[in-house]
ZADO-1210 file (C-alpha; in nm, 4 decimals, padded with zeros to 6 digits):
<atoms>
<atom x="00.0000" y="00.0000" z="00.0000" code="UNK" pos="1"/>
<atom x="00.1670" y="00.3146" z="-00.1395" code="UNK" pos="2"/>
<atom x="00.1028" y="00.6579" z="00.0868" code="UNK" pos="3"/>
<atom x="-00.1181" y="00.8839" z="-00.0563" code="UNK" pos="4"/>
<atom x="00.1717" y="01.1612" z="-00.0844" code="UNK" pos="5"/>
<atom x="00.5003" y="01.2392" z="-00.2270" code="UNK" pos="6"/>
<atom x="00.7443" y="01.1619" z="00.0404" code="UNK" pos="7"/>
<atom x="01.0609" y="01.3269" z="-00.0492" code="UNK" pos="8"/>
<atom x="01.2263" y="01.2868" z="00.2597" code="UNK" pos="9"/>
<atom x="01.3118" y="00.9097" z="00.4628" code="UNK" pos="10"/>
<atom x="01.0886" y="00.9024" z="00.7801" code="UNK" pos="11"/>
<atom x="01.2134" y="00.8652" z="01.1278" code="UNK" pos="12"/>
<atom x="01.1622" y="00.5397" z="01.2794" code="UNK" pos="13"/>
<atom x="01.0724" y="00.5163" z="01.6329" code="UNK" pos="14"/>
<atom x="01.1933" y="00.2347" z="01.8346" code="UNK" pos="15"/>
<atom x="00.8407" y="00.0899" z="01.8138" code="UNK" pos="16"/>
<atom x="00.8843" y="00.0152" z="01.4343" code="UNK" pos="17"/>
<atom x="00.6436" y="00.3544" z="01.3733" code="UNK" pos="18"/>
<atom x="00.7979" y="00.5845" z="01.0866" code="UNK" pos="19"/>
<atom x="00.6884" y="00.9203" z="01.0607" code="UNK" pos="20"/>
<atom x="00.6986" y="01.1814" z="00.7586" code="UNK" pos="21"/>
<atom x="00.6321" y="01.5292" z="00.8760" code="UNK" pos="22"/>
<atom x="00.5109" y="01.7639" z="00.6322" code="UNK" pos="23"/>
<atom x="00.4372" y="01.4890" z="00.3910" code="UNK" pos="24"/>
<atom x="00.2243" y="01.7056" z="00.1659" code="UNK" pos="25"/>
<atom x="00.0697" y="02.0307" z="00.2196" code="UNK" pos="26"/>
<atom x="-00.1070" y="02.0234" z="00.5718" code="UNK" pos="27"/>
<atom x="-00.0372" y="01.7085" z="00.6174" code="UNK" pos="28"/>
<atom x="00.1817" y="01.4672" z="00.8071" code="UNK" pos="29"/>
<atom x="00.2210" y="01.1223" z="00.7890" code="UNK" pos="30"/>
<atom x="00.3192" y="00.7695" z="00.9778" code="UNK" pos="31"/>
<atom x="00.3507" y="00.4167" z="00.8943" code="UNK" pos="32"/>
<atom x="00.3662" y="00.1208" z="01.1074" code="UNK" pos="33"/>
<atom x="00.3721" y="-00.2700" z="01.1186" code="UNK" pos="34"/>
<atom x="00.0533" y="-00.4532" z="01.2745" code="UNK" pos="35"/>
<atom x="00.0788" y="-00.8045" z="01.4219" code="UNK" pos="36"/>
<atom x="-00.0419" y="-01.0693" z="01.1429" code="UNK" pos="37"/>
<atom x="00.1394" y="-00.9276" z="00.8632" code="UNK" pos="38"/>
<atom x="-00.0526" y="-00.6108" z="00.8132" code="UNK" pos="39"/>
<atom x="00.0263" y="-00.2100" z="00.8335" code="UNK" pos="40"/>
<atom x="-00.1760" y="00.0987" z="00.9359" code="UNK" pos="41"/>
<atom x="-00.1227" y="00.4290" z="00.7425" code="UNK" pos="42"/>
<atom x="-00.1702" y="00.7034" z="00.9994" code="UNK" pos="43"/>
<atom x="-00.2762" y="01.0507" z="00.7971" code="UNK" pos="44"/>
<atom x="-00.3019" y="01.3530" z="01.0270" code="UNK" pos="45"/>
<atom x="-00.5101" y="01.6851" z="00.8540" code="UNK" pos="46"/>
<atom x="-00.3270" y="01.9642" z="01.0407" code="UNK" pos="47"/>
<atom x="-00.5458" y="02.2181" z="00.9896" code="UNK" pos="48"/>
<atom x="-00.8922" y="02.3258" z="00.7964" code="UNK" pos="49"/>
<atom x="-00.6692" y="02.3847" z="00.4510" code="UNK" pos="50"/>
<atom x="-00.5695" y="02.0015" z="00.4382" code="UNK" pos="51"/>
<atom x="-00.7219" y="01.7838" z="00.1853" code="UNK" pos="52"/>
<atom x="-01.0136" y="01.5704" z="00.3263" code="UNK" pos="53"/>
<atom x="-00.9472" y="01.2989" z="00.0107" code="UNK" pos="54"/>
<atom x="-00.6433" y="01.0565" z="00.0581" code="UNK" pos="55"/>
<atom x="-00.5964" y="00.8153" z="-00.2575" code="UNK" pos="56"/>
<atom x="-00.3704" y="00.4666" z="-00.1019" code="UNK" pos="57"/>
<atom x="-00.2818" y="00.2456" z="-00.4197" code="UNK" pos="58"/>
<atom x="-00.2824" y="-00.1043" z="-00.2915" code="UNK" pos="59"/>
<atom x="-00.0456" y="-00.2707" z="-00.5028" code="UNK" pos="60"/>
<atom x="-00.2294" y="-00.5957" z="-00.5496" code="UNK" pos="61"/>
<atom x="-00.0546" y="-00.8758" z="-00.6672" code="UNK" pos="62"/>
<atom x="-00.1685" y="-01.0573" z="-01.0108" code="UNK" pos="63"/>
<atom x="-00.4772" y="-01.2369" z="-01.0185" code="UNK" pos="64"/>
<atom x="-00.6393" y="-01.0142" z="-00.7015" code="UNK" pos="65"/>
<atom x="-00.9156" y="-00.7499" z="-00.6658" code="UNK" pos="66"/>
<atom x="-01.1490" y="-00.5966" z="-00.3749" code="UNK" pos="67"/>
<atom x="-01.5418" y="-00.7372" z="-00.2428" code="UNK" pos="68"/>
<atom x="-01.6809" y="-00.5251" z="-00.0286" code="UNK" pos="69"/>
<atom x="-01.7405" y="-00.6622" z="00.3349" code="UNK" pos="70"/>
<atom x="-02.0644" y="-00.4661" z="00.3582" code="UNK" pos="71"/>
<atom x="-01.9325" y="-00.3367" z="00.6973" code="UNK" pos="72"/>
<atom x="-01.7314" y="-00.0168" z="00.5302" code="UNK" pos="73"/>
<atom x="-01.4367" y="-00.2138" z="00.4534" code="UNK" pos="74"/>
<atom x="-01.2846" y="-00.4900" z="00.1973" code="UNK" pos="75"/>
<atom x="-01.2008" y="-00.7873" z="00.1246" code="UNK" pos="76"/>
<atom x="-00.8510" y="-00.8710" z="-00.0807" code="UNK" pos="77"/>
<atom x="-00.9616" y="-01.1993" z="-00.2801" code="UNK" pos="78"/>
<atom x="-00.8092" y="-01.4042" z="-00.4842" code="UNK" pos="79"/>
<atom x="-00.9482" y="-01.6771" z="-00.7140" code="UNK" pos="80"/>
<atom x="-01.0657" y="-02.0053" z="-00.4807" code="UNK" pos="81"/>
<atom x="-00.9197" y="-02.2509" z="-00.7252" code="UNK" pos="82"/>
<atom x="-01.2464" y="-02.4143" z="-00.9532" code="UNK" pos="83"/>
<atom x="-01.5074" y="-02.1823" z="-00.8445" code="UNK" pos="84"/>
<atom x="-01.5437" y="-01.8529" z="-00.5848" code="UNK" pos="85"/>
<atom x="-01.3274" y="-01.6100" z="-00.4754" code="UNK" pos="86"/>
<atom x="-01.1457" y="-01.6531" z="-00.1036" code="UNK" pos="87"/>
<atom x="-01.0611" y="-01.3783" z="00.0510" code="UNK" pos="88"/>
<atom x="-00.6352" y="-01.3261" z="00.1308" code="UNK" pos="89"/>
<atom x="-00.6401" y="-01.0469" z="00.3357" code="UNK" pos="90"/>
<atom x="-00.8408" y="-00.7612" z="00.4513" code="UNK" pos="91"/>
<atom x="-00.8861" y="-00.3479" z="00.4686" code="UNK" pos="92"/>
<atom x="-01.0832" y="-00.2514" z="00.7879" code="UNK" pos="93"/>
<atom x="-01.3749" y="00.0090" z="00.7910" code="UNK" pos="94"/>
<atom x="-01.1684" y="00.3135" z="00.8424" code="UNK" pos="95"/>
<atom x="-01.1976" y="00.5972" z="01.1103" code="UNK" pos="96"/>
<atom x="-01.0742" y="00.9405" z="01.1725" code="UNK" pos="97"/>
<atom x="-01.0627" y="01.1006" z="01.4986" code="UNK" pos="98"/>
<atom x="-00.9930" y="01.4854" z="01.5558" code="UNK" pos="99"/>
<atom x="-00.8384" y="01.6869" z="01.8220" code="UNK" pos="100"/>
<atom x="-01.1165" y="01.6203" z="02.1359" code="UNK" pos="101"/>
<atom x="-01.1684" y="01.2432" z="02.0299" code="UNK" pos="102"/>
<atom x="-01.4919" y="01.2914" z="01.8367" code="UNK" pos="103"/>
<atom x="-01.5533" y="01.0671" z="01.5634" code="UNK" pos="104"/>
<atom x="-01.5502" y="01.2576" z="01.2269" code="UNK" pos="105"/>
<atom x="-01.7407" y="01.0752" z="00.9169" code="UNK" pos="106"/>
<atom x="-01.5456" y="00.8867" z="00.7043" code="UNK" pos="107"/>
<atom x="-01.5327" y="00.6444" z="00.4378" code="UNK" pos="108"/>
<atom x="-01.4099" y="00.4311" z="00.1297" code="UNK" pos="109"/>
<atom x="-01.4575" y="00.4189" z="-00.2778" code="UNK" pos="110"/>
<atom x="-01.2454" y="00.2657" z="-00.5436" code="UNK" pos="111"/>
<atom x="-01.0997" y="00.4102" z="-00.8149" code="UNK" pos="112"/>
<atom x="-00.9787" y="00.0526" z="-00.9778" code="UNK" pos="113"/>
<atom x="-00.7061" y="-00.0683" z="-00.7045" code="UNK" pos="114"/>
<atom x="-00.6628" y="00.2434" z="-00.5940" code="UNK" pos="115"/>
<atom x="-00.8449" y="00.2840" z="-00.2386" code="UNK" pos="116"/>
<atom x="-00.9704" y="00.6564" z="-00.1915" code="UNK" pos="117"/>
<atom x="-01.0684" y="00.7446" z="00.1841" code="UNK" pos="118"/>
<atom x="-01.2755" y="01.0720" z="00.2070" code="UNK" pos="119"/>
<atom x="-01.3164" y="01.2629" z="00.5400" code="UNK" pos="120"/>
<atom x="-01.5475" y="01.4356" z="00.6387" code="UNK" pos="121"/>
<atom x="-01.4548" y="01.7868" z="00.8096" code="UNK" pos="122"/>
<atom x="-01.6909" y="02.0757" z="00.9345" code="UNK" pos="123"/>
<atom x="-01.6709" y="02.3850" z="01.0868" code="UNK" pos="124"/>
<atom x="-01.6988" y="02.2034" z="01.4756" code="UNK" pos="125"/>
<atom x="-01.4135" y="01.9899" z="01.3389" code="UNK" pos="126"/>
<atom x="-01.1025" y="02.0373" z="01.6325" code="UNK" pos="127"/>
<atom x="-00.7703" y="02.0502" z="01.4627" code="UNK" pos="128"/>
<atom x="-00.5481" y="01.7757" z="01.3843" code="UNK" pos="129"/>
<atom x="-00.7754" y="01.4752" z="01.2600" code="UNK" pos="130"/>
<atom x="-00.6188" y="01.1543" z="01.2765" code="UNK" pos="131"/>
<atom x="-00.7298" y="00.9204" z="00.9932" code="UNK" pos="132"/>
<atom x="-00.6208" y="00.5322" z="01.0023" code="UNK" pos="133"/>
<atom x="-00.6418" y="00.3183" z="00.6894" code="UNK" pos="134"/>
<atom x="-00.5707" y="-00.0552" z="00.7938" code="UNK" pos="135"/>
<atom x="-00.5312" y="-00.3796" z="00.5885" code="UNK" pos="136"/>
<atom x="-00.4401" y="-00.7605" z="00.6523" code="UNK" pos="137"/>
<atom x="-00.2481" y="-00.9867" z="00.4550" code="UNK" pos="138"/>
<atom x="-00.2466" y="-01.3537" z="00.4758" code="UNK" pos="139"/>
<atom x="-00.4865" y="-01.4021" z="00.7018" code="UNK" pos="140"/>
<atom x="-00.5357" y="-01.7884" z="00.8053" code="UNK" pos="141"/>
<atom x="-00.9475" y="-01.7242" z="00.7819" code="UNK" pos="142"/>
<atom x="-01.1535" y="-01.5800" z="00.5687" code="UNK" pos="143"/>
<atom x="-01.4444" y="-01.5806" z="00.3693" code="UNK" pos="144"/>
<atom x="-01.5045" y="-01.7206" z="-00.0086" code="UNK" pos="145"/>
<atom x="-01.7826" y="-01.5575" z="-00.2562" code="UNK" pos="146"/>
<atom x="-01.9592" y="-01.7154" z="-00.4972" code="UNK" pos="147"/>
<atom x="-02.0989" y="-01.5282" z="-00.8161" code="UNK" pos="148"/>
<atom x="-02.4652" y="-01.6062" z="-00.8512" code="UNK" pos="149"/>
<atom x="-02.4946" y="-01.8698" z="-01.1111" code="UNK" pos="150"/>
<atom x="-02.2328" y="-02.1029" z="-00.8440" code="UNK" pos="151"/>
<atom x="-02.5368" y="-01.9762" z="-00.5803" code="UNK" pos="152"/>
<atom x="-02.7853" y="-02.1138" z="-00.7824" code="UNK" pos="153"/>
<atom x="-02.6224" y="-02.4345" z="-00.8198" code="UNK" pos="154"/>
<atom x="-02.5615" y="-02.4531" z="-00.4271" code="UNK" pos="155"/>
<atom x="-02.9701" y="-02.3860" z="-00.4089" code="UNK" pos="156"/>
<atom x="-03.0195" y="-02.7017" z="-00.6239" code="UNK" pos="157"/>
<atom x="-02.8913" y="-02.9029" z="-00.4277" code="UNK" pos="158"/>
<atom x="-02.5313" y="-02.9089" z="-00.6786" code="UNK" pos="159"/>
<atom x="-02.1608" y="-02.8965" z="-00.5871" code="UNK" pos="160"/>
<atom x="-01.9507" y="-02.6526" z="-00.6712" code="UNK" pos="161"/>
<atom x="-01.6227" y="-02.7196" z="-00.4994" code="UNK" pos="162"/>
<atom x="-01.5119" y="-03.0557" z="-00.3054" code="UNK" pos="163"/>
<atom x="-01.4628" y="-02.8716" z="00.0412" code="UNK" pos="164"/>
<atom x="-01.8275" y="-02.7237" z="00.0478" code="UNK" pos="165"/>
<atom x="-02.0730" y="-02.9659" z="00.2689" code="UNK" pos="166"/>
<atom x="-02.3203" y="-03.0638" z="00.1118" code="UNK" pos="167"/>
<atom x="-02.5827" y="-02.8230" z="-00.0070" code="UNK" pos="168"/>
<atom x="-02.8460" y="-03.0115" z="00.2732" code="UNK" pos="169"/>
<atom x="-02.6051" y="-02.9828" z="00.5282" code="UNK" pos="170"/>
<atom x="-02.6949" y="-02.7012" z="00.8380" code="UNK" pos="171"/>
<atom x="-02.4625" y="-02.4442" z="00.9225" code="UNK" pos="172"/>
<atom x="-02.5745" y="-02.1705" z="01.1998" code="UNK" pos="173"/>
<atom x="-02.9003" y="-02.3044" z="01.1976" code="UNK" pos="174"/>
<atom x="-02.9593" y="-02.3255" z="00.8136" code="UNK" pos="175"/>
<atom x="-02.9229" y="-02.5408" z="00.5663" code="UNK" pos="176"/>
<atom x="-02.7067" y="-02.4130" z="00.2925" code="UNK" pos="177"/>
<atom x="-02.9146" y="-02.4655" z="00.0037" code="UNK" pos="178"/>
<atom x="-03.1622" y="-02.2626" z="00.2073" code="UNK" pos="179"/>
<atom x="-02.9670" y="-01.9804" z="00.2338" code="UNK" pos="180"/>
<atom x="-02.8114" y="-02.0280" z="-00.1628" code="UNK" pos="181"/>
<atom x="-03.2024" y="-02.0549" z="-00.2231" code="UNK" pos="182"/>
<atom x="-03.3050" y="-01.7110" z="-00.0447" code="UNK" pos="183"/>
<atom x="-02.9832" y="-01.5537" z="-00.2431" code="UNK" pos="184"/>
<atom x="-03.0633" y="-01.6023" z="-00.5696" code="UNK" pos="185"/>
<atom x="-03.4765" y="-01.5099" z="-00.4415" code="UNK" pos="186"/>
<atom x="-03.3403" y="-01.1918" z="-00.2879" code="UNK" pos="187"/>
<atom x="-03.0840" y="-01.1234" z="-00.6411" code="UNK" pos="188"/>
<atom x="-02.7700" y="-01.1897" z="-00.4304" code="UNK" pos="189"/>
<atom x="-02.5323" y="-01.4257" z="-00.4216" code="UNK" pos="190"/>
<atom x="-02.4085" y="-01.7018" z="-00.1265" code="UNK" pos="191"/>
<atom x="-02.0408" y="-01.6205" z="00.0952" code="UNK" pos="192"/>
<atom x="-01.9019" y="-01.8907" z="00.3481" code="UNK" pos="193"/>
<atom x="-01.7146" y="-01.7788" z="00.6684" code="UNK" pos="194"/>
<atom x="-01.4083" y="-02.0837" z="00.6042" code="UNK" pos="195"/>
<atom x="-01.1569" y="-02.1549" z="00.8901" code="UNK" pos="196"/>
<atom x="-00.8830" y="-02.3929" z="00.6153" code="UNK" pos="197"/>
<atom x="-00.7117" y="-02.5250" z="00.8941" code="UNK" pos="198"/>
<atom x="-01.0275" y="-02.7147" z="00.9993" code="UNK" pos="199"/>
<atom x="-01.0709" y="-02.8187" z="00.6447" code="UNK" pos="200"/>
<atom x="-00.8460" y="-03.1548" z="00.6658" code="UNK" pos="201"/>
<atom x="-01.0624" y="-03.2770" z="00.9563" code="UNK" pos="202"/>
<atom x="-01.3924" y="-03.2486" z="00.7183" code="UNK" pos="203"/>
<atom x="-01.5258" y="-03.0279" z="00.4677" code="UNK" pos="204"/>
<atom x="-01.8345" y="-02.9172" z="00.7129" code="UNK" pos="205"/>
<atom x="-01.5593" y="-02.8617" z="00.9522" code="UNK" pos="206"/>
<atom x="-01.4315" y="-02.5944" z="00.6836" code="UNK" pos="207"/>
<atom x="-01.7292" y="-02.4096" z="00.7262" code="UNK" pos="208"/>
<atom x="-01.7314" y="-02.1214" z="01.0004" code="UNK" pos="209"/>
<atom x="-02.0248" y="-01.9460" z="00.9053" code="UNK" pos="210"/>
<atom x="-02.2981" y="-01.7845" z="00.5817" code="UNK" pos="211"/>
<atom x="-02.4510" y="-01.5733" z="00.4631" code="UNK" pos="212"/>
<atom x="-02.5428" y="-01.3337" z="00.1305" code="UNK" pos="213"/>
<atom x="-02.3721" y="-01.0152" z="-00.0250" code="UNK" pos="214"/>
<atom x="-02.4933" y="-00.7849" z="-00.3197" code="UNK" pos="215"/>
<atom x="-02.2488" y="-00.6971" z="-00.6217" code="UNK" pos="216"/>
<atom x="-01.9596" y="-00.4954" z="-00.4843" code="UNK" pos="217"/>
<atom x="-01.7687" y="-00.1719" z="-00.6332" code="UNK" pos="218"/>
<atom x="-01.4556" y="-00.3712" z="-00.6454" code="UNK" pos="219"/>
<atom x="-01.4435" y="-00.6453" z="-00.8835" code="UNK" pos="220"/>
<atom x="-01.8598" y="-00.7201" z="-00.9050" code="UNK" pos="221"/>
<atom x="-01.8151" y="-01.0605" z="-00.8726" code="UNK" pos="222"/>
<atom x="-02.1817" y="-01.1285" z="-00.7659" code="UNK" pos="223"/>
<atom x="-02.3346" y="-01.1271" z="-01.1344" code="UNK" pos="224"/>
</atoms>
């Protein structure tokens, strides 16, 4: 994930692992850091009313991967599942900006292709510096996998669409999945399974953490 300014300057590291780029861009400072389980934080600090309230973070993504939104404010970094689906590699939390006092100021994502673009939302009660903290995960050990909807309809059917999936009959969280496939495709979205791959060698129902549905996302629009 590249920083949404020009750094000319190196950073100074702390001894904590956090680098820091003062005066990054215009009314703006800046801070990396490490995060246990192989991910990074970009801190952005607005200094003042004049700094811009849109940061653009290029992710980088490696061949072959592309963005579902979680439907929580964040996203997904999936890759394809191998035969059918997507599973999801790693992960972008729902971001959040704080200013001065600790208030909560509005804030959120769009996608301009791979390039993640975090707006922030400033007023005239905003208190001066706003911290803003995009987040992301790589190689997570758990995830989720999507399915596009003609894979959902063939899970409501009663069909197979990868070896690890239970079988379409078989209840997870209190539902069958061909039930929930089935209310997908009634609803016009598409079927996503909570996986735990570790668990996966023990039994394929084992795999399977947890479902539920998702609508087309901004990233890739797998669910079509």
């Amino acid at each position: 994930m590249t920083l949404p300014a020009a750094v000319d300057a190196a950073g100074t590291t702390s001894a904590a692992g956090t680098t820091v780029y003062p005066n990054a861009a215009a009314h703006i400072d800046l801070a990396t850091q490490a995060t246990v389980g192989g991910g990074a934080r970009a801190l952005v600090t607005l200094k003042d009313a004049k700094a811009p309230t849109t940061q653009r973070f290029n992710l980088g993504l490696p061949e072959g991967a592309s963005l579902v939104a979680d439907g929580t404010g964040g996203y997904d970094i999936v890759t394809s599942a191998g035969g059918a689906g997507l599973v999801a590699r790693g992960h972008i939390d729902a971001p959040w900006a704080k200013d001065a006092k600790g208030n909560a100021v509005p804030t959120g994502y769009s996608l301009e292709g791979n390039t993640l673009v975090q707006t922030i939302e400033t007023g005239p009660d905003t208190a001066f510096p706003v911290v803003a903290d995009p987040h992301y995960t790589w190689g997570i050990i758990s995830g989720t996998v999507y399915f596009n909807k003609s894979e959902t309809k063939v899970i409501a059917l009663g069909g197979t669409v990868v070896s690890w999936l239970p079988h379409p009959a078989a209840v997870v969280g209190g539902r069958s999945l061909a039930g929930i496939a089935g209310y997908a495709v009634a609803t016009d979205q598409c079927i996503k399974f909570k996986v735990s791959p570790a668990l996966a060698p023990l039994s394929p129902a084992a795999a399977v953490a947890g479902s539920g549905t998702y609508k087309g996302s901004a990233g890739d629009g797998y669910c079509r």
